[in-house]
Steps between C-alpha positions, in 0.01 A plus 500: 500500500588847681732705536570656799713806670594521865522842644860534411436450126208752452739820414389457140145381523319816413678427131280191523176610666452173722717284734390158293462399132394178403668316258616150300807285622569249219785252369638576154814294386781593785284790600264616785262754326310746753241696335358793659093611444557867379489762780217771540619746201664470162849702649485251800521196333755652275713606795474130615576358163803685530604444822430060391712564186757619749455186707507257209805614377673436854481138408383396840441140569220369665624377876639157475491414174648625174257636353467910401220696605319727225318778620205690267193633501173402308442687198841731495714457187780390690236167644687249277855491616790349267627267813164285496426280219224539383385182352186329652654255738351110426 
């Protein structure tokens, strides 16, 4: 999966480094979890750990459904969020 900015979106991408990260789109519970690959630097993926926690916490549901969409990245503290359940699903 990618992520990707038009042309009216890119105001902020220097923050980032890139136009596209990669990342995981899974099912947990009553959530949509999108995980994004850490950007090119340490303060980057910070920044964009921020910006997800930010995100998350607007309690956005995925389009036509219920469900909430939890934004992270991949190896920031904040990658675990308290609206996913995190039980192995099976």
């Amino acid at each position: 999966m990618a992520v990707t900015c038009t042309a009216g979106q890119r105001r902020g991408t220097e923050v980032f480094g890139t136009h596209t990260l990669s990342g995981d789109l899974s099912l947990r519970g009553d959530t949509v979890q999108l995980r994004l690959d850490p950007a090119s630097a340490p303060r980057r993926s910070r920044a964009l750990a921020a910006l997800c926690t930010e995100l998350t916490a607007t309690e956005t549901t995925y389009p036509g459904t219920a469900l909430k969409i939890a934004y992270s990245v991949k190896g920031q503290l904040d990658d675990l969020h308290p609206y996913i359940d995190q039980r192995p699903s099976g």
